[in-house]
C-alpha positions as CSV (number, residue, x, y, z in Angstrom):
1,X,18.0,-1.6,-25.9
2,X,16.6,2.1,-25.2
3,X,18.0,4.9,-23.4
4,X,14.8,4.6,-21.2
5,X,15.3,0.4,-21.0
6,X,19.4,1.1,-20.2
7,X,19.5,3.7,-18.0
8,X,15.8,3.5,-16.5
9,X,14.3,0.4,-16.3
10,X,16.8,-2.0,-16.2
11,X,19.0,-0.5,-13.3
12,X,15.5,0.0,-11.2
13,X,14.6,-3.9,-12.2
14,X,17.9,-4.6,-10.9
15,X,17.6,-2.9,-7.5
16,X,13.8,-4.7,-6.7
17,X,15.0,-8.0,-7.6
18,X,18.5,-8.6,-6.5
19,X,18.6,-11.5,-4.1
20,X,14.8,-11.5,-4.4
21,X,12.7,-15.0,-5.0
22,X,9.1,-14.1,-6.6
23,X,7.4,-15.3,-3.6
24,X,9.4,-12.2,-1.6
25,X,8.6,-9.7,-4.1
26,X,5.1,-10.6,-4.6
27,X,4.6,-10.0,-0.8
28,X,6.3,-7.1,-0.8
29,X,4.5,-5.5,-3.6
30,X,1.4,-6.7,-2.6
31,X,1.7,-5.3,1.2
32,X,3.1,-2.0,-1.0
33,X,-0.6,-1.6,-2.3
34,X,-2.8,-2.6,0.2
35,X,-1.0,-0.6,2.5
36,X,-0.5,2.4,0.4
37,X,-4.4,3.0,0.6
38,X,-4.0,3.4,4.2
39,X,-7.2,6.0,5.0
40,X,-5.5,8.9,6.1
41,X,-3.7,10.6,3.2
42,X,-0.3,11.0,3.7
43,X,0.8,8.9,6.2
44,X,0.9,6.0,4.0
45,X,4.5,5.2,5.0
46,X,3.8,4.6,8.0
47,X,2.0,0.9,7.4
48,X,4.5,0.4,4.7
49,X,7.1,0.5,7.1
50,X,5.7,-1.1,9.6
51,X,4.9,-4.0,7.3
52,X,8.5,-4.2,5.6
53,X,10.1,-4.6,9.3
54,X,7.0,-6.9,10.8
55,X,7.0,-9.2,7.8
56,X,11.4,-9.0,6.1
57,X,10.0,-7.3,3.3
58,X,12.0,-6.2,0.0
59,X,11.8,-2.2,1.4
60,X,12.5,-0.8,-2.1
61,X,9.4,-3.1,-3.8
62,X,7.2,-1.9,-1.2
63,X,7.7,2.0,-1.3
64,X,7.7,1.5,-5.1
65,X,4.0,0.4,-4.9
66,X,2.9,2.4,-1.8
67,X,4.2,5.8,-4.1
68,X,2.4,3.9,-7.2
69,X,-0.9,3.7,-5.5
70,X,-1.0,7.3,-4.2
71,X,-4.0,8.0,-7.2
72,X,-5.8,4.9,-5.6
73,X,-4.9,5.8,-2.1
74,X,-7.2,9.5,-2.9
75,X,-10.0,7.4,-4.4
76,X,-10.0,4.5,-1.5
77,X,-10.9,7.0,1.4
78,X,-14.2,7.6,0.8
79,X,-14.7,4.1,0.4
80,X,-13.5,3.1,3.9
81,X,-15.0,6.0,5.1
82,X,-18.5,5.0,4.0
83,X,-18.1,1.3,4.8
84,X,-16.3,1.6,8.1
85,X,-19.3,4.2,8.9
86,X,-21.7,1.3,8.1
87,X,-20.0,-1.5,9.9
88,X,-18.5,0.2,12.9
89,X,-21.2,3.0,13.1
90,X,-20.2,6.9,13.0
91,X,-21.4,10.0,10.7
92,X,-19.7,9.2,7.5
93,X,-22.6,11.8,6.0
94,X,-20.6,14.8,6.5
95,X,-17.2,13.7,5.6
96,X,-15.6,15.1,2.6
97,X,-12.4,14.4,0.9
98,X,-11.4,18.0,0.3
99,X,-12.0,19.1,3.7
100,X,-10.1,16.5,4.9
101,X,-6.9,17.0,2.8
102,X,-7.7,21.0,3.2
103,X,-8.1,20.8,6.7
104,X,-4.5,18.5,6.9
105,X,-2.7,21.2,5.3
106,X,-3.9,23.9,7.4
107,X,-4.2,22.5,10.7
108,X,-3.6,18.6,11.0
109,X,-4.1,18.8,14.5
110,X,-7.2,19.8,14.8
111,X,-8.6,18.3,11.4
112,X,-7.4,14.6,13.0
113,X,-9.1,15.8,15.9
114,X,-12.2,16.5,14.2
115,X,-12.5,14.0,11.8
116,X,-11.2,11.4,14.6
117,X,-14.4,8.8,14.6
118,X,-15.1,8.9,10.9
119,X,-10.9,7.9,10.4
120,X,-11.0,5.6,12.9
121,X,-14.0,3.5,11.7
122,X,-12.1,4.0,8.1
123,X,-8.9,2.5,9.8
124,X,-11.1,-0.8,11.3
125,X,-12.5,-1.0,7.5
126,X,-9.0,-0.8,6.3
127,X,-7.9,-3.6,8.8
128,X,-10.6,-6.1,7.6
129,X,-9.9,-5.2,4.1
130,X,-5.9,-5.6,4.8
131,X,-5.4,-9.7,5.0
132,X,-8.5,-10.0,2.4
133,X,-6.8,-7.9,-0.3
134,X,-2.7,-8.6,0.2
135,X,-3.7,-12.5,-0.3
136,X,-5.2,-11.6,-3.2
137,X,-3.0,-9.3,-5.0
138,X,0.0,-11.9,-3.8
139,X,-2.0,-14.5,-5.4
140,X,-2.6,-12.5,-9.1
141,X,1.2,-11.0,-8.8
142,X,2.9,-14.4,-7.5
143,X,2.8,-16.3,-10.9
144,X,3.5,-13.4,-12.6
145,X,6.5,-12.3,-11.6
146,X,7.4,-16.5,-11.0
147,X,6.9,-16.1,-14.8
148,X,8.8,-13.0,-15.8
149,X,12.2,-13.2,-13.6
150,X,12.3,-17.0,-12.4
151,X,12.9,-18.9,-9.4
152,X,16.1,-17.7,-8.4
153,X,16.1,-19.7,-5.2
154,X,16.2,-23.0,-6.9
155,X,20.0,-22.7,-6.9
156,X,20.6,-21.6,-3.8
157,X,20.3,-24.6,-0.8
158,X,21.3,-24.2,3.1
């Protein structure tokens, strides 16, 4: 075994699935991505969270995915902006990213305030999009990790 595997992987590994059946992790993970592309940069936590306590998730699993998907979280608001524009109506024409994350560092405030119809169409897009892609990252990740670290409720009966 490597340092990397010893002292890296293996405790982390240990942390996200002790006590954890695959069906609990795979929900967890999978609520850790689609929430992580929550539309306002940032405050992805905040979903996570709320998820984790609404739902008994494994905490850990889901920050470790909602911190993973930060990369897709930057690429995904445009997306929800355009669509939630089209769907829900608004002026998603004169949104841009890096006025948006300029304007948060300077004055979040006022750039919430501004950009308040445009985020909250993105939001409703982001709601519609939330049961659609969690079931389907849950299904892909469910066998995987059934696969990869077992069934470790089988033993275990009330």
């Amino acid at each position: 075994m490597s340092f990397f595997e010893r002292n890296v992987k293996k405790p982390i590994m240990d942390v996200i699935t002790s006590g954890a059946s695959p069906h609990s992790l795979a929900l967890s993970m999978a609520f850790g991505v689609t929430c992580g592309i929550f539309p306002i940069p940032g405050v992805t936590s905040v979903p996570v969270m709320a998820a984790v306590f609404l739902f008994r998730l494994n905490p850990v699993a889901s920050m470790l995915m909602n911190y993973l998907c930060t990369p897709l979280n930057i690429a995904s608001v445009p997306v929800f902006v355009a669509y939630g524009g089209q769907f829900f109506g608004g002026g998603a024409q004169e949104f841009s990213v890096s006025a948006l994350l300029q304007g948060l560092q300077e004055d979040t405030l006022t750039t919430l305030s501004e950009f308040r119809f445009v985020l909250l169409n993105a939001i409703y897009m982001w709601l519609v999009f939330l049961p659609i892609g969690t079931l389907a990252i849950y299904i892909v990740l469910y066998p995987i990790l059934k696969f990869s670290i077992g069934d470790k409720t089988k033993g275990k009966k009330a």
